[in-house]
C-alpha positions in Angstrom: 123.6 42.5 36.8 124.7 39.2 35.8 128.3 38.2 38.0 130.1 34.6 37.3 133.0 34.6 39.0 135.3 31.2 38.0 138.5 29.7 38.5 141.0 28.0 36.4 143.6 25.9 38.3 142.3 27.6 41.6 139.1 27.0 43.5 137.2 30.1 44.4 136.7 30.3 48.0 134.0 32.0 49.5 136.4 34.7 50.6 137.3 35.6 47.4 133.7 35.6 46.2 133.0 38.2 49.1 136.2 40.5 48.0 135.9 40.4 44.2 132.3 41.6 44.5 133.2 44.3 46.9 135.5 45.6 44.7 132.8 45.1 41.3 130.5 47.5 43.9 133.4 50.4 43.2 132.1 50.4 39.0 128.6 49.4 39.9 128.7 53.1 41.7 130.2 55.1 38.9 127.5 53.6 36.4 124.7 51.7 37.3 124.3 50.1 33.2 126.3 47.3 34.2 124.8 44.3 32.5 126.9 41.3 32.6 130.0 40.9 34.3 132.4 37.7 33.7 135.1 37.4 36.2 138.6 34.6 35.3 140.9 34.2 38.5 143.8 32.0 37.0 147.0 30.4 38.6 149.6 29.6 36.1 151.6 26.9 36.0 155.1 28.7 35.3 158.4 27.4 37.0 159.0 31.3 38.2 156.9 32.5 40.9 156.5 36.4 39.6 153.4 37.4 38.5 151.5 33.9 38.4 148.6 35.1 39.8 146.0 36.6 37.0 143.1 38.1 36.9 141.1 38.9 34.0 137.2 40.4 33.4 134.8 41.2 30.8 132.2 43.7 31.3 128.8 44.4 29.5 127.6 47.4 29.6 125.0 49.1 27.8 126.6 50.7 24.3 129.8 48.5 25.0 132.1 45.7 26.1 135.2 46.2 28.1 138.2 44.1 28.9 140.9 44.4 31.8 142.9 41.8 32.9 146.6 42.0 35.7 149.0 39.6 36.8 150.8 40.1 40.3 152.1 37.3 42.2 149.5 38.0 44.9 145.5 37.3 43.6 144.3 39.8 46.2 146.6 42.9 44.6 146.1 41.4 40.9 142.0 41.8 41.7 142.7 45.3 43.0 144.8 46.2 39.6 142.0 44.8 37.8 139.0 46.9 39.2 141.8 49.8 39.2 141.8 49.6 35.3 138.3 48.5 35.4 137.1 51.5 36.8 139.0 53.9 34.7 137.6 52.3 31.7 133.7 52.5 33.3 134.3 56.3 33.8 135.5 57.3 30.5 132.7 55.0 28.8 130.5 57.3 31.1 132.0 60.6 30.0 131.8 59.6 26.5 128.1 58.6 26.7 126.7 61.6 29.0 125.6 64.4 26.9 127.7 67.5 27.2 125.3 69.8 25.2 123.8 72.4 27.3 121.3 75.1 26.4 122.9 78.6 26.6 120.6 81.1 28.5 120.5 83.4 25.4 118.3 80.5 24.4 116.0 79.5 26.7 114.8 83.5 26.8 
């Protein structure tokens, strides 16, 4: 799995490397297809302080691409909506792709 984690207006501390990919090991669990994962963590530059803070992130997984992105005005609780959504998405990509056709035992005899 390919992870780039980058920062626009806002240097990415080693702290925040350590907690985004903490919380990336929550979809990595669900499905392990991941292939390339591209992390944003923006400040913008607004004159009101609510919900500056964004986060945004692409995944690659095999079959398809998703998108999730959340604003809060704290970065830590906007990364936790993110991998909230993130995670939601990862499962029903999973649910789609698993294949729900069983054999019925009148079959197999």
């Amino acid at each position: 799995m390919n992870l780039t984690i980058s920062g626009h207006h806002l240097e990415v501390t080693p702290a925040l490397r350590s907690y985004v990919t903490t919380k990336l090991d929550r979809i990595t669990r669900h499905f392990d297809q991941v292939v390339d994962v591209k992390v944003l963590l923006t400040v913008e530059k607004q004159k009101e302080k609510q919900r500056r803070q964004r986060a945004e992130c692409n995944v690659h997984v095999k079959g398809s691409d998703m998108f999730a992105e959340s604003s809060h005005e704290d970065l830590y609780a906007a990364v936790d909506e993110l991998m909230d959504k993130l995670d939601r998405q990862v499962v029903r990509h999973k649910d789609r792709v698993q294949d729900h056709h069983h054999d019925s035992a009148k079959r197999l005899m």
